[in-house]
C-alpha positions in Angstrom: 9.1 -95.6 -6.2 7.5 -96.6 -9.2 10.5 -97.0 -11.5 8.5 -98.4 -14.5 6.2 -95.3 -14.4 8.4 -93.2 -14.0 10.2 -94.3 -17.8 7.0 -94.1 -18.4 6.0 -90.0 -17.8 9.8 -89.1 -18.8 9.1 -91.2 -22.0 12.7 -92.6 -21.6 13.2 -97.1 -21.3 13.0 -98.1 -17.9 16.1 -100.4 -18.1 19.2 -98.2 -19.0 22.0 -99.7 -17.2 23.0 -97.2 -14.6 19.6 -95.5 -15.1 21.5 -92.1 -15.8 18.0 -91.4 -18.2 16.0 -91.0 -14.4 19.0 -89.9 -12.1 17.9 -86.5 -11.4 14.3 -87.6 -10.6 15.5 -90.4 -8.4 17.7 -88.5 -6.5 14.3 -85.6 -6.0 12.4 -88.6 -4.7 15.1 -89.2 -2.7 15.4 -85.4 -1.3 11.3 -85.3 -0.6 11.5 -88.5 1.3 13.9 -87.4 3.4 12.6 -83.5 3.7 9.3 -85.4 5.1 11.0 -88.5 7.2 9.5 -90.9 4.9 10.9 -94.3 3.4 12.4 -94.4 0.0 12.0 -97.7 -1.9 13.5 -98.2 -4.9 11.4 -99.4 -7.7 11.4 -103.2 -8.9 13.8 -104.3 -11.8 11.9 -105.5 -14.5 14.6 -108.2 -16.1 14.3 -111.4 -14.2 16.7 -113.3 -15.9 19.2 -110.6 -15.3 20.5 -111.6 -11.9 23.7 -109.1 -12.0 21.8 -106.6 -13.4 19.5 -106.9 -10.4 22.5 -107.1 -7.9 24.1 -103.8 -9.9 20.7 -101.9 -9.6 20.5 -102.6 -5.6 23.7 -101.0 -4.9 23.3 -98.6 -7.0 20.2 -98.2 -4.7 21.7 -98.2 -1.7 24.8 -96.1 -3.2 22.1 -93.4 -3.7 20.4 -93.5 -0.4 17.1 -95.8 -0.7 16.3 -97.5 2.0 15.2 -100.6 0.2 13.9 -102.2 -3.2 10.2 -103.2 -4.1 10.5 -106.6 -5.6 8.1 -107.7 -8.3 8.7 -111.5 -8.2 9.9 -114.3 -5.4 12.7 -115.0 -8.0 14.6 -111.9 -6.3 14.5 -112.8 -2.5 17.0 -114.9 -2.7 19.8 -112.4 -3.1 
């Protein structure tokens, strides 16, 4: 899931704490996965210096049923 291009077509900023500005599409990538038995990854966070932010956003990950995270730096395999 590209999270940053998503903000990007819905013209809304990709780093909304709680993302409620791309809920409904998230949870329709969500639905197609699962209606074709295909992985859902979460798109990367984009705030590296962030660290709860990034912790926050995973849960809310798996919260909503993704079945894991695309990371976009090393920084983030640690947690």
């Amino acid at each position: 899931m590209g999270t940053v291009d998503l903000a990007n077509e819905l013209r809304c900023e990709p780093n909304v704490p709680g993302r409620w500005n791309m809920m409904s599409s998230l949870q329709k990538v969500i639905l197609a996965a699962r209606a074709h038995d295909c992985m859902a990854l979460d798109g990367v966070y984009i705030n590296l210096d962030d660290d709860d932010g990034f912790l926050n956003e995973c849960e809310q990950g798996v919260a909503l049923g993704f079945d894991g995270k695309t990371l976009i730096h090393p920084k983030v395999c640690l947690f």
